[in-house]
N, C-alpha and C positions, 0 to 999 in steps of 0.2 A: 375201308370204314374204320373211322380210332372209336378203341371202346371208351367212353365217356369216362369222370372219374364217379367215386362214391359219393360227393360231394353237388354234382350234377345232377347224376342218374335218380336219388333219390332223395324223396325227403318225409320219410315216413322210416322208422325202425325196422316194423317189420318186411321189407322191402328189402335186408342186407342178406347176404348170401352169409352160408357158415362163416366163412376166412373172415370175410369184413366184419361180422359180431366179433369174432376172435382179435380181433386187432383193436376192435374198438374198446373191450374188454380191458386188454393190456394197455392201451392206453390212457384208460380211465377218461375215456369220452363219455359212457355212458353203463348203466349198468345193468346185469340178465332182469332185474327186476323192473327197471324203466323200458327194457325190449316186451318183457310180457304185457307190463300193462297198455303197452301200444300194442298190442297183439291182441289184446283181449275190447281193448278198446274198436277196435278194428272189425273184428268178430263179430259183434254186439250190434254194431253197425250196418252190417250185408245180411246178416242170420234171418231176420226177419223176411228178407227177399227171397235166400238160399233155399229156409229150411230144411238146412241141410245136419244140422245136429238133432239128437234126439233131447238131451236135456239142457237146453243152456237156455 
């Protein structure tokens, strides 16, 4: 089985493993503040189903 690349496997920010933020970082692909707000966007999304936080 070939593991897919980054570029494949995903297409959503918060979907990157540490090393790939880290590289995407250094590359200036993208930035921790565009990973959070895909993160939070993300969240904000499911939470309603999850309710799995207490205050968000």
């Amino acid at each position: 089985m070939q593991k897919k690349s980054v570029d494949e496997a995903v297409t959503s920010l918060h979907d990157l493993s540490a090393v790939d933020l880290i590289a995407g970082y250094r590359a200036r692909q993208f930035s921790p503040s565009e990973v959070l707000e895909d993160l939070l966007t993300h969240v904000a999304a499911w939470e309603p189903h999850l309710k799995a936080l207490y205050a968000f």
